[in-house]
C-alpha positions as CSV (number, residue, x, y, z in Angstrom):
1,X,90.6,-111.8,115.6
2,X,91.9,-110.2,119.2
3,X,89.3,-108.8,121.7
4,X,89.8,-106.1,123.1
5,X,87.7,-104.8,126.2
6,X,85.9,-101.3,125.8
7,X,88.2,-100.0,129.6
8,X,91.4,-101.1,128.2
9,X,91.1,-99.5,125.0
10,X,89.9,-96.1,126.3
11,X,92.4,-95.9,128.9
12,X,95.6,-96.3,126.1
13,X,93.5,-93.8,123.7
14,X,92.2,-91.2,126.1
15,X,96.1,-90.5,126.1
16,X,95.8,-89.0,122.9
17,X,95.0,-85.6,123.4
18,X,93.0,-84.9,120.3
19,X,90.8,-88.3,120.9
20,X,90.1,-87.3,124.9
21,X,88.5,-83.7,124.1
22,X,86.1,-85.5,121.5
23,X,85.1,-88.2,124.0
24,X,85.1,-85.6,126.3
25,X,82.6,-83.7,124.0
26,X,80.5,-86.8,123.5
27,X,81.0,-88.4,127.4
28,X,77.2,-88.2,128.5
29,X,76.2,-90.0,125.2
30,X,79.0,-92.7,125.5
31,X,78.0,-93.3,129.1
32,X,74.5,-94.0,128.1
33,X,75.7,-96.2,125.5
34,X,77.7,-98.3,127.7
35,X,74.9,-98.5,130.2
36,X,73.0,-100.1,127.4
37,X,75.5,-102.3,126.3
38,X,76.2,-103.5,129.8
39,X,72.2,-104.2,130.8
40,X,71.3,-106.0,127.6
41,X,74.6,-107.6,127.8
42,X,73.3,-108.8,131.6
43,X,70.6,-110.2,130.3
44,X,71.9,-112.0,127.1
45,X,70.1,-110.4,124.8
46,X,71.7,-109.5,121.1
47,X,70.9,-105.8,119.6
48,X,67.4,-107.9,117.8
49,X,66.3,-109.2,120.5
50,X,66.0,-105.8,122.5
51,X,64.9,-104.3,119.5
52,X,61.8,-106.5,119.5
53,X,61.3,-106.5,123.2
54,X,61.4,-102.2,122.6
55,X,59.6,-102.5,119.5
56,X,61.7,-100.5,117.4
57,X,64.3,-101.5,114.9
58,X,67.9,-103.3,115.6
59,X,69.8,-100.4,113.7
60,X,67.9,-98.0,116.1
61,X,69.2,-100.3,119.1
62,X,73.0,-100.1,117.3
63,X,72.7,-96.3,116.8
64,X,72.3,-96.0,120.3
65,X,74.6,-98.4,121.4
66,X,76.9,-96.6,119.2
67,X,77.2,-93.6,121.5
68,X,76.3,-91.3,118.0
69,X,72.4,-91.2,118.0
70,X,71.5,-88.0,117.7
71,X,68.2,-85.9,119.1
72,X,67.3,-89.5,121.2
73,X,63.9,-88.6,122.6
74,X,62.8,-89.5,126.2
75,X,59.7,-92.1,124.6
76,X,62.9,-94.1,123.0
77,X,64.5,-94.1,125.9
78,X,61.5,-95.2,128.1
79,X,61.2,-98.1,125.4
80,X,64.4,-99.4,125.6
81,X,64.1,-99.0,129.3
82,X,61.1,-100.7,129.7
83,X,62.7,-103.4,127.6
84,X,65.2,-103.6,130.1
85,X,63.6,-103.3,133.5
86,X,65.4,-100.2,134.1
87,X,64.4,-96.6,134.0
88,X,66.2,-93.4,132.2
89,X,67.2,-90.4,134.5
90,X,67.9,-87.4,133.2
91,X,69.3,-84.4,134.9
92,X,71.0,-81.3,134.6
93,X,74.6,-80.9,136.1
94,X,76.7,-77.4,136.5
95,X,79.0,-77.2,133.3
């Protein structure tokens, strides 16, 4: 199976016009996804492992990895955050 990295393929979809306005729509929950990826990825740990460190479920830890979770409270977030020595930030920007 060919791997693809996750820059390479955006860049050769985000040419498609219909595909760019939904990432566009979704680009604050993608970027927190990738941030995810990238820190447990840093620290070798798979989706389970994270998810026990967090103490919640893997498929909570794929749903947000996943870009799609929906209604992600701030307690999750500190969880996972804590799980990764990091800290969420959350602010408001001019639309």
């Amino acid at each position: 199976m060919k791997e693809y990295k996750f820059e390479d393929l955006l860049k050769s979809e985000m040419g498609n016009e219909r595909f760019r306005k939904e990432y566009e729509q979704f680009e604050d929950e993608f970027c927190l996804a990738e941030e995810v990826i990238r820190l447990r990825q840093e620290q070798n740990l798979s989706q389970n492992d994270l998810a026990k460190i967090a103490g919640t479920s893997q498929p909570a830890i794929a749903r947000l990895e996943s870009g799609k979770y929906q209604n992600v409270s701030m307690s999750f977030l500190r969880k996972v955050g804590r799980a990764l020595n990091a800290v969420p930030e959350v602010h408001f920007k001019k639309a």
